[in-house]
C-alpha positions, 0 to 999 in steps of 0.5 A: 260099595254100589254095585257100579263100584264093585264092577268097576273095581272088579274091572281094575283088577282083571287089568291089573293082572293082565298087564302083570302078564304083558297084556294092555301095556302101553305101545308108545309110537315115536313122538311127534316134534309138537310141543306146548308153550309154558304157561308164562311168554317169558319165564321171569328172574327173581331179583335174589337168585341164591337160595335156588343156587343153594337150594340146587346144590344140595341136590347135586350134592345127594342132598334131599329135603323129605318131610321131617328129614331135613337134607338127607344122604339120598345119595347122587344119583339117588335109590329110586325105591329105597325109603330114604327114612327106613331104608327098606327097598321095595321089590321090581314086582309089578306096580299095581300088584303091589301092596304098598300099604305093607310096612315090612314090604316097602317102608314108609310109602310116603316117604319114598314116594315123595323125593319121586314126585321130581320136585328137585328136578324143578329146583335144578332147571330154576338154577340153570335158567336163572345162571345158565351153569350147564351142571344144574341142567347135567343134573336133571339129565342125571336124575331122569335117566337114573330113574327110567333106569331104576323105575322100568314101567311098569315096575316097582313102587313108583307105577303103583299110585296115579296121582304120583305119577301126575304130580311126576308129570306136572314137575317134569312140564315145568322143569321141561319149560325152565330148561328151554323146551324142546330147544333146551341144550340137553338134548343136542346132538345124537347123545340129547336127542336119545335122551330127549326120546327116551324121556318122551316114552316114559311120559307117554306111559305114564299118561296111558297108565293114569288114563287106565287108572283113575281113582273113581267113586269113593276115591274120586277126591283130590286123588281123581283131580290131580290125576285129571290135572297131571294128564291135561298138563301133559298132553298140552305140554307134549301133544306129540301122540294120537291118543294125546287128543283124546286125553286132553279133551277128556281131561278139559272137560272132567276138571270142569265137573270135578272142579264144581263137584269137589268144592262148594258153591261157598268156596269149602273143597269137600274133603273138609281139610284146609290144606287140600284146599290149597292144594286143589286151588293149586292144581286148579290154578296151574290148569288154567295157567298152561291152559291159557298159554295154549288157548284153552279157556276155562269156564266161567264156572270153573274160575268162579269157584277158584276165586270162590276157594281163596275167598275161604282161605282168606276169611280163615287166615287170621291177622298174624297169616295163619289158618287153622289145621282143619282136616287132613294136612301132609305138606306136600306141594305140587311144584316147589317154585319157592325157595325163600325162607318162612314162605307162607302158601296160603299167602302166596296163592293169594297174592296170585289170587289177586292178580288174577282176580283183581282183588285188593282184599286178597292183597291185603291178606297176602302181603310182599308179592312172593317168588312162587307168584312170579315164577306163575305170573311173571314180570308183568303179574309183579308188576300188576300186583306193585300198581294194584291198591290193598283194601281190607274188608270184612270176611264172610262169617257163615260158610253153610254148605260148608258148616263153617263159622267164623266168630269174631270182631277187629277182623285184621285189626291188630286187636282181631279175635278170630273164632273157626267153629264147625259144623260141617260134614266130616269129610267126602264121598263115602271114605270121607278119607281126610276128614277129622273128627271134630264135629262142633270143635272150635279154634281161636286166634287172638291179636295173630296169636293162634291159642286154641288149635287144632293140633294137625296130623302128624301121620298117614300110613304108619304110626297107626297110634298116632294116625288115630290120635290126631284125627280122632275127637280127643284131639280137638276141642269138642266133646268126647263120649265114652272114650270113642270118637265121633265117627267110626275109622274103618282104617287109616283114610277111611271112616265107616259110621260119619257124624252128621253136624248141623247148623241150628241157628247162627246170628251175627250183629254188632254186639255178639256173634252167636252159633247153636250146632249139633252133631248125631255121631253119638247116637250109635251108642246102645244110649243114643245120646245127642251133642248139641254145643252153644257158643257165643262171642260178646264183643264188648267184653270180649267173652266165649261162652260154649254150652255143651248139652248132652241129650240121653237118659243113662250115665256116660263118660264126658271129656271136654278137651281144649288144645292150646298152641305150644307158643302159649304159657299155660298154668292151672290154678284152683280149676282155672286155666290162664293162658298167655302169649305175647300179645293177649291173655285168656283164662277158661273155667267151667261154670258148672259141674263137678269136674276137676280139669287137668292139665297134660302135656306130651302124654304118650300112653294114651296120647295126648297134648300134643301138636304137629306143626308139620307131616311127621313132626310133633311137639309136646303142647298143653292140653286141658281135659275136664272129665266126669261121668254124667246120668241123663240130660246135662249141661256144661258151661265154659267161659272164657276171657280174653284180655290184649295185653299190648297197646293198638299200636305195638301189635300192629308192629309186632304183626308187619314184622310177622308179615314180613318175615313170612 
């Protein structure tokens, strides 16, 4: 840390102990009956309203979708903070002087953290809009109060974090709006009306607590976004205090900073994770969108790079609707507008995108105009999007500032080959807190098939085993030296000595599509050695070759390691691999060498081929490792062969049937 950083640390803990002693704690004067309007004039109908019926009843019933706990027993009214997968209750201390990283104290913090985001509260004010049955808005008024009642500021797990309680915030607007605002039959009469004040004060201090805790300096990542989105949102939509002029103005003009500082000029968000790309685009869209429909405008250049995000998403997401798992990925949503089955998020924003933009490309790559773009755009955003033309068009190849490059031919064809390599930056700011160790690692789509993948995330603050598995390099297909990763974890989201890759030479034409990086994470060893890797796409032929040359000058333990997607069929013979799918084949070798691959799949000691394709799920997968130990200078080619087992046209009907499924 700077000293700018230690005094400002040092300044957070003074206040810290302050407030557990009384000091500085928020005084909130009665509201002021001034309300935002919703980000839509008028809050529209989706034509199939059941699956939020149903999804309402759940919760009514104390049912609650939690990461891989799929309707969970949390009880009606739920315990606030009891994590509902250890069932271990975090102790009424105060919030910021507790150590929520403490597994035996809290549990599994994610996990309890996320059913207090209040998406469900959303869920319920959908139900009542969308059937007027006065349960579904009884429910809201039950969980809120259950929670001020379970939660008391600044108390507990739940007044740790400020970005939870942004997103708390965010969702509280939204369901607000969806209940009627300030009109809402909720709060009729003397009994409403105390509800209705309660609520407020409770919004009042979770707006003073983000305002004294923002996440600065090396934690100024999507944490410092969303806590800046959370608190603009809030004071547009109850500017009922003095101090909500002041954090409005302050919020307005810190998203427009952060929102050029966080994400590049070519459209990559900084944190070098696809998925905090989505949400960072999400955050930035709901800004603008109640920002709007309060008359404040952003900028140019804010939206600019908004549009500049979804054109990233749209050039990684292959024929099929998927992106490669780059980088850190925890499926959380900010707003769970959705409920329909298969819903894709990249998709939906850029169905969004596409009105917002005017851009018959997103279109193209979004498919159905789905239920979260309608609740976000109403009636008339459906019908814009129905009347607008799909155009497809050729994605951007070479993201530089980002070290992204996309190899290919057919882009959005049934016959696409879509190759990601990086050779960017392992992550932001100085923890780089969600960034991977996969310098010069490489996916591959084919025909919509995902076959080489990145195998994802699977954990953040336990299973520390797991936690290093995934975001270490054997997990993903580069090189791996000596049985270390490429960049050296200090800690569960922190990363100490970083890799550095670079783009040495990129070249795209007609025939071939060519990448030469290299990376310097190696050249910490007491050998300093230098990964350099080659990979070239012949259209033609549709062959990858990856050339992997080691620089050094004493012996050293090489892995090269290739993941393959559960979905694929996998067989080694006589030191090939051949992989098939429905809709392609492929077969890998190693051209030189001495190494003998082998084949692994769902390892646990040490871990290995594996995938997660969702927070805190995993599956097993095959993995192919070719191992040897290697003196001084070497080169190891890998070539691969595709081949499209299906005709043009049964792709194309295998892929709009994925399209329509999602």
């Amino acid at each position: 840390m700077g000293a700018g950083e230690i005094a400002h640390r040092v300044g957070d803990a003074i206040r810290m102990r302050l407030q557990a002693r009384g000091v500085g704690l928020a005084r909130p004067a009665p509201a002021r009956q001034t309300y935002g309007q919703p980000w839509v004039p008028q809050l529209p109908r989706p034509a199939q309203p059941q699956a939020y019926v149903a999804a309402a009843e759940q919760i009514l019933a104390g049912r609650f979708d939690v990461f891989s706990l799929r309707a969970a027993e949390l009880g009606w009214p739920p315990r606030w903070n009891r994590d509902p997968r250890t069932g271990i209750e975090a102790p009424l201390v105060n919030g910021k002087m507790l150590n929520y990283r403490d597994e035996q104290l809290v549990g599994d913090i994610k996990y309890l953290w996320e059913p207090n985001r209040h998406l469900e509260l959303v869920t319920l004010a959908q139900a009542w809009h969308l059937t007027g049955e006065a349960r579904y808005a009884e429910g809201v008024r039950t969980l809120l109060d259950s929670w001020l009642q379970q939660c008391p500021y600044p108390q507990g797990p739940n007044w740790t974090s400020s970005l939870e309680l942004a997103i708390r915030l965010m969702n509280w607007s939204m369901a607000w709006h969806l209940l009627g605002g300030a009109a809402s039959p909720l709060f009729y009469g003397s009994e409403g009306a105390a509800f209705r004040e309660r609520w407020l004060e409770s919004v009042y201090r979770h707006c003073h607590f983000i305002a004294g805790y923002f996440s600065r300096h090396s934690s100024a990542n999507n944490h410092l976004f969303g806590e800046l989105a959370g608190l603009h949102i809030a004071a547009l939509t109850w500017p009922c205090w003095n101090d909500s002029a002041a954090w409005l103005a302050q919020t307005s003009a810190e998203l427009e900073t952060q929102a050029l500082l966080q994400n590049g000029k070519d459209g990559v968000n900084r944190e070098q994770a696809v998925y905090y790309q989505h949400e960072v685009a999400d955050m930035m869209l709901l800004c603008y969108l109640v920002g709007r429909a309060n008359g404040l405008r952003r900028s140019a250049a804010y939206m600019e790079r908004l549009e500049q995000l979804l054109e990233f998403l749209a050039a990684l997401m292959d024929v099929g609707g998927q992106l490669p798992a780059i980088g850190d990925a925890d499926d959380a949503l900010l707003v769970r507008w959705n409920q329909q089955p298969h819903w894709n998020v990249y998709r939906s924003l850029l169905a969004t995108g596409a009105v917002l933009f005017g851009r018959p490309d997103f279109k193209a790559k979004a498919g159905p105009f789905d239920d979260k773009s309608l609740w976000l755009l109403g009636e008339d955003g459906a019908r814009r999007y129905a009347r607008m033309a799909s155009v497809r068009q050729p994605p951007c190849q070479a993201y530089r500032e980002g070290g992204y490059y996309i190899l290919g031919c057919d882009f959005d064809q049934p016959s696409e080959v879509r190759l990601v390599a990086d050779a960017g930056p392992l992550g932001y700011l100085a923890i780089a807190a969600h960034g991977h160790a996969d310098a010069l690692a490489l996916t591959l789509s084919v025909a919509g098939q995902p076959m080489l993948i990145d195998p994802g995330t699977y954990a953040y603050h336990t299973q520390k085993k797991w936690r290093d598995y995934f975001r270490g390099t054997q997990a993903h297909n580069t090189l791996q030296v000596d049985g270390l990763d490429q960049s050296e974890s200090g800690g569960n989201f922190l990363w100490l000595r970083k890799a550095t890759a670079r783009c040495e030479a990129w070249h795209s034409d007609a025939r071939c599509d060519s990448l030469t990086a290299s990376h310097d994470g190696y050249l910490r060893l007491a050998d300093p050695l230098l990964h350099r890797r080659r990979i070239e796409f012949l259209k033609d032929s549709l062959s990858i070759v990856i050339e992997d040359i080691i620089e050094c000058e004493a012996s050293h333990e090489i892995a090269l390691s290739w993941h393959f997607d559960p979905a694929c069929r996998v067989v080694l013979e006589n030191g090939v691999v051949r992989v098939s799918t429905g809709p392609a084949t492929l077969t890998l070798s190693m051209e030189n060498g001495a190494a003998v691959p082998r084949l692994v799949c769902g390892a646990e000691q040490p871990p290995l081929g594996w995938s997660a394709p969702c927070f805190d799920t995993k599956v097993a997968t095959h993995t192919v490792v070719w191992s040897e130990k290697i003196q001084g200078n070497t080169s190891r080619r890998t070539r691969i062969e595709l081949v499209l087992n299906q005709s043009k046209q049964q792709t194309q009907t295998f892929i709009e049937g994925e399209r329509l499924e999602n």
